[in-house]
ROKE-973667 format. One record per residue (C-alpha): residue in one letter; x, y, z. Coordinates in Angstrom, 2 decimals. Example, Ala and Ser with C-alpha at 12.3 -4.5 7.8 and 13.67 -1.06 7.14 Angstrom:
# residues 2
(atom 'a'; (12.30; -4.50; 7.80));
(atom 's'; (13.67; -1.06; 7.14));
This chain:
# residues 63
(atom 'x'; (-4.90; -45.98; 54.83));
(atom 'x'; (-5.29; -49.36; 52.92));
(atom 'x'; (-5.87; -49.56; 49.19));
(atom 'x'; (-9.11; -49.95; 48.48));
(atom 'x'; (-9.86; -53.66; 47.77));
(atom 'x'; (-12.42; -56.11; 46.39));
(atom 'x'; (-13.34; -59.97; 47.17));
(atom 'x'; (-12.83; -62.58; 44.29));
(atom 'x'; (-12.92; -66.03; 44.83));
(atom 'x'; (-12.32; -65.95; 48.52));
(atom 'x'; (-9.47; -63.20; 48.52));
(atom 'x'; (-9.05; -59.65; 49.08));
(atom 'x'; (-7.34; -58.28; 46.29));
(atom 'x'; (-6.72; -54.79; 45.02));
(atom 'x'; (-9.04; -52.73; 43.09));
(atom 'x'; (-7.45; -52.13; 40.23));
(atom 'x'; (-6.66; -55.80; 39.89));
(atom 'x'; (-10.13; -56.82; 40.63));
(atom 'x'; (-10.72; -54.13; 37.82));
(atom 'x'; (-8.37; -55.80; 35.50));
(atom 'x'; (-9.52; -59.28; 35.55));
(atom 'x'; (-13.44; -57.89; 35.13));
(atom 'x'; (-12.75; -56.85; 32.10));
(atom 'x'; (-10.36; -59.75; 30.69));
(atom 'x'; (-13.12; -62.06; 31.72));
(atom 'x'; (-15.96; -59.81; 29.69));
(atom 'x'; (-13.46; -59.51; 26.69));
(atom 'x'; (-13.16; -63.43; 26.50));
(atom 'x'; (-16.79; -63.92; 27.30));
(atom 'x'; (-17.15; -61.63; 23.64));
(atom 'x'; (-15.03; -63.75; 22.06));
(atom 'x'; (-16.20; -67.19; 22.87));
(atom 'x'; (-19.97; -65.79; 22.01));
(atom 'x'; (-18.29; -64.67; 19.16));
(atom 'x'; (-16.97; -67.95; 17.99));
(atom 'x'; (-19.80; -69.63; 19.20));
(atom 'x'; (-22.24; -68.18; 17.08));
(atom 'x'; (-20.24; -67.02; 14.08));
(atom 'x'; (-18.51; -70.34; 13.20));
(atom 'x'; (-18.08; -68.96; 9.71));
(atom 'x'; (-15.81; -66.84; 10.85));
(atom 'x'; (-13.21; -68.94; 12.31));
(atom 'x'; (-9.79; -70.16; 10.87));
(atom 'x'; (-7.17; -72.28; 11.34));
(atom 'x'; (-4.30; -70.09; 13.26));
(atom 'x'; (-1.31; -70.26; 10.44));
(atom 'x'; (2.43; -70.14; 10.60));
(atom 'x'; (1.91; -66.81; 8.60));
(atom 'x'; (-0.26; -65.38; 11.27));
(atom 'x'; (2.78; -65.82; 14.01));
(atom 'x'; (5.27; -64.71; 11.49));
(atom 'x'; (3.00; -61.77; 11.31));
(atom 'x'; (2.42; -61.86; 15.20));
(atom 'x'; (6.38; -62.07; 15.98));
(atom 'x'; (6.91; -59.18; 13.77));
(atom 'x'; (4.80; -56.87; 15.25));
(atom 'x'; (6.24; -57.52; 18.83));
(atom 'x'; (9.74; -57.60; 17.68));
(atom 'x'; (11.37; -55.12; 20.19));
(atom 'x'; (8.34; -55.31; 22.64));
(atom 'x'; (9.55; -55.74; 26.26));
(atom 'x'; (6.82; -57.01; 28.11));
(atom 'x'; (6.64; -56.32; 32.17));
């Protein structure tokens, strides 16, 4: 028996996958209203937020 699948943007792909990407794409949708209508809240992306960034996934193997 197949995997059970869903259609996005002309494809067949699986579930969990289709899964996946829904909820990416509602996460970023949050964030651009976000931005969008709390300007105020925005700032510049610093070299001491990647230091931060870089330390945090030091070690991190990603698959």
């Amino acid at each position: 028996m197949e995997a059970e699948q869903a259609y996005q943007s002309g494809d067949y792909i699986p579930l969990e996958e289709y899964e996946e990407s829904l909820v990416m794409r509602l996460f970023l949708d949050f964030l651009m209203k976000t931005a969008i209508n709390q300007t105020e809240t925005l700032v510049p992306y610093s070299k001491t937020m990647s230091a931060e960034i870089d330390q945090l996934l030091a070690g991190v193997t990603v698959e």
